[in-house]
Backbone as CSV, one residue per row, in Angstrom:
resi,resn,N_x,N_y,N_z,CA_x,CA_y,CA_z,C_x,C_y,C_z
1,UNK,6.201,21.880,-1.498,7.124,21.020,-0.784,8.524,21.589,-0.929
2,UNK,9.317,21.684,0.131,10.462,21.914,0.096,11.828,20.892,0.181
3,UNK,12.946,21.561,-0.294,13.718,20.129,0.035,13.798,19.510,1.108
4,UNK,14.019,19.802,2.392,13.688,19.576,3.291,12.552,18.011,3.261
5,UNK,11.722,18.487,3.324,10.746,17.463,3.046,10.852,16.607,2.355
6,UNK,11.477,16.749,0.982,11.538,15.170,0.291,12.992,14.493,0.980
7,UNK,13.867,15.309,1.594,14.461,14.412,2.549,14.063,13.386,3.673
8,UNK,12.911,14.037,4.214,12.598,13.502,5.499,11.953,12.266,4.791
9,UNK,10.887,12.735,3.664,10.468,11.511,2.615,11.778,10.018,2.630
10,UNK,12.796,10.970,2.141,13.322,9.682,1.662,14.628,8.951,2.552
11,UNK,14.384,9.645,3.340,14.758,9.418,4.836,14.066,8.364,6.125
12,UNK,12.174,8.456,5.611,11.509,7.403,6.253,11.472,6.291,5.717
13,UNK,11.948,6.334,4.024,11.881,4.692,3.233,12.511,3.613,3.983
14,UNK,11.789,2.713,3.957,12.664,1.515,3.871,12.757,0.239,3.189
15,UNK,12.902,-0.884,3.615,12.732,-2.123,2.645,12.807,-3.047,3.286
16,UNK,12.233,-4.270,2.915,12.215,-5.438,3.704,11.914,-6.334,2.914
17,UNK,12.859,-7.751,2.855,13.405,-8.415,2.019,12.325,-10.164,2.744
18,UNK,11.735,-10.686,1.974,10.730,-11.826,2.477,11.111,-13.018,1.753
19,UNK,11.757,-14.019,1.861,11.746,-15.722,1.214,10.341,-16.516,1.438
20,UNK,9.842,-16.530,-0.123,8.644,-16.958,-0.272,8.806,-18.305,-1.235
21,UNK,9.898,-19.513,-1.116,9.770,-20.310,-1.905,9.052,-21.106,-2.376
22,UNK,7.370,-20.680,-2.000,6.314,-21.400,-2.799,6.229,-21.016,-4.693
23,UNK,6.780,-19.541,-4.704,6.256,-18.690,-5.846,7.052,-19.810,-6.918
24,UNK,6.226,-19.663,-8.246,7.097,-20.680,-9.195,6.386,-19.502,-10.476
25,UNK,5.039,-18.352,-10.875,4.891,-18.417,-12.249,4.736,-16.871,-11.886
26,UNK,4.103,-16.319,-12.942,3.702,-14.885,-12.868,2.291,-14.832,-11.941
27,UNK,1.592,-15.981,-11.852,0.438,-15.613,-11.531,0.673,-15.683,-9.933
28,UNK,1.712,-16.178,-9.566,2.076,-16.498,-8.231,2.695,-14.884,-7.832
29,UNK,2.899,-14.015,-8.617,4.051,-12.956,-8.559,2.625,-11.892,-8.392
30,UNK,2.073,-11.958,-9.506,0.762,-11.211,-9.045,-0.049,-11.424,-8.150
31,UNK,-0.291,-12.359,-7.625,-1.089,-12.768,-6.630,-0.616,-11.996,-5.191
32,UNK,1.033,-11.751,-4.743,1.339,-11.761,-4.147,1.578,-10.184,-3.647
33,UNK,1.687,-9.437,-5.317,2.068,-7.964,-5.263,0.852,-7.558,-5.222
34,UNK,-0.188,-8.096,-5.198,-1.711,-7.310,-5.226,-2.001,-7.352,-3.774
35,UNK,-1.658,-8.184,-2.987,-2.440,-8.567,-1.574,-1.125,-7.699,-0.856
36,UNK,0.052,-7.728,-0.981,0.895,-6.599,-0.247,1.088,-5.357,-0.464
37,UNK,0.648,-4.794,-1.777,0.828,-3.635,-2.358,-0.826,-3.026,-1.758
38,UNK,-1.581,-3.521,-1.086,-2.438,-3.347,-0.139,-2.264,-2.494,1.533
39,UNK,-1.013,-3.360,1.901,-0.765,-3.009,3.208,-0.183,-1.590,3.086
40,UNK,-0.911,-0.950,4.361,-0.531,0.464,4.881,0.783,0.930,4.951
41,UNK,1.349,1.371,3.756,3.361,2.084,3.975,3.386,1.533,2.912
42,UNK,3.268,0.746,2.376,3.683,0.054,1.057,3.650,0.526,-0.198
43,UNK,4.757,1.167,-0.681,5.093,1.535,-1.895,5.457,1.106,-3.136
44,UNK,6.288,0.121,-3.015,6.643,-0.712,-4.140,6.998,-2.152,-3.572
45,UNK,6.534,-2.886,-5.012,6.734,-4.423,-4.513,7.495,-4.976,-5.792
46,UNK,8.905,-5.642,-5.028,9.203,-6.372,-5.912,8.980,-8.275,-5.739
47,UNK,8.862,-8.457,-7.001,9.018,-10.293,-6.982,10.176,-10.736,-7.606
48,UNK,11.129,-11.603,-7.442,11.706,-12.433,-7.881,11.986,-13.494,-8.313
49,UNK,11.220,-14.658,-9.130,10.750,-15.491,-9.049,12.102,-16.414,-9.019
50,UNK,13.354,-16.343,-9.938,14.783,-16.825,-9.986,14.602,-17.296,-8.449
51,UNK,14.681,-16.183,-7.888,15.515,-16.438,-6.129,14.344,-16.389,-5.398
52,UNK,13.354,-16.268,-5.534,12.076,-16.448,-4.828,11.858,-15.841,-3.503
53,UNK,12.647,-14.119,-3.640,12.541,-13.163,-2.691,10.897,-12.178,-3.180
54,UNK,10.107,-11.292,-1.928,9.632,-10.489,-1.966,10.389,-9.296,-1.960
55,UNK,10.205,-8.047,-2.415,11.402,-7.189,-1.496,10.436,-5.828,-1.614
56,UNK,9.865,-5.579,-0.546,8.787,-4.428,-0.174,9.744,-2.923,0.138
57,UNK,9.442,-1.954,-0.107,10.132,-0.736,0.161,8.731,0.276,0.657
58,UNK,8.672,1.143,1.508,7.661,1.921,1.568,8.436,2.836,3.185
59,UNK,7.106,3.499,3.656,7.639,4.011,5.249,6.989,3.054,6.468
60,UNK,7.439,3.246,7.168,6.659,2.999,8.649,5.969,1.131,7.971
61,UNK,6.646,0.457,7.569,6.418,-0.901,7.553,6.251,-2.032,8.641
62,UNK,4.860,-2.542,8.200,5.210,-3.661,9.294,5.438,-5.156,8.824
63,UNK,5.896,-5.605,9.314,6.347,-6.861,8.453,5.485,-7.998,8.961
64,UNK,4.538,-7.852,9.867,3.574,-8.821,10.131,2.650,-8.649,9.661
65,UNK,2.092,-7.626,9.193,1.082,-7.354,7.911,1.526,-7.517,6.740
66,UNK,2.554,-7.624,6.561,3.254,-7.733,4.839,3.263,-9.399,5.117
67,UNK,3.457,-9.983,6.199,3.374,-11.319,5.893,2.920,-12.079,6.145
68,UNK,1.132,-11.494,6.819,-0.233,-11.474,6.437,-0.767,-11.850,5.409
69,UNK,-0.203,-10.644,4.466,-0.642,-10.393,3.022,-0.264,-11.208,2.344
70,UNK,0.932,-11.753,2.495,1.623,-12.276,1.597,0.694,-14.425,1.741
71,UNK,0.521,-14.793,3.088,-0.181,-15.660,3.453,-1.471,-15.554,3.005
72,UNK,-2.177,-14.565,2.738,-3.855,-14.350,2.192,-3.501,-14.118,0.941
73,UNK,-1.987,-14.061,-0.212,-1.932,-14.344,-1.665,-1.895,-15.810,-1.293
74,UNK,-1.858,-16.934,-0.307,-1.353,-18.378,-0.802,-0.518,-18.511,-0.826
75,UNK,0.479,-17.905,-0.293,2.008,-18.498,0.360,2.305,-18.328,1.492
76,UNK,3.723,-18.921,1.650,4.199,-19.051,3.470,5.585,-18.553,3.079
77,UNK,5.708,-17.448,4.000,7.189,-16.740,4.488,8.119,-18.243,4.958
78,UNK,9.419,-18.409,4.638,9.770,-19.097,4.921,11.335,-18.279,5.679
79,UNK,11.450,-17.487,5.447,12.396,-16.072,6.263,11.806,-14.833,5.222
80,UNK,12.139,-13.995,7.100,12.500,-12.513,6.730,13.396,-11.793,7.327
81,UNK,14.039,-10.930,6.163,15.346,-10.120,6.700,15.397,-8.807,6.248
């Protein structure tokens, strides 16, 4: 791999930020990073339980499958930005 390439890499990232105010414990946090850390592009998943954001980073994301996933862990998107 050349530099080049881990540019274009980190050049396709992105992120996308989900309000899931059902989440309240860890098991709600796992539940949620297992069923999105599933979807196709998805690289890293964060939970927040304080502020009760998702915040997905990966390439080529879709956010109707991330909030799919996030509905087949047992919660409801309540915004995404």
């Amino acid at each position: 791999m050349n530099s080049s390439d881990t540019n274009n890499d980190i050049n396709d990232m992105s992120e996308l930020t989900f309000n899931v105010p059902g989440m309240t414990c860890g098991h709600c946090e796992a539940a949620v990073k297992g069923e999105v850390g599933k979807v196709a592009g998805v690289s890293d998943v964060a939970v927040d339980l304080a502020t009760k954001l998702v915040t997905v980073s990966g390439s080529a994301l879709d956010a109707t499958a991330i909030v799919a996933a996030i509905d087949e862990a047992g919660f409801e998107v309540a915004t995404a930005g």
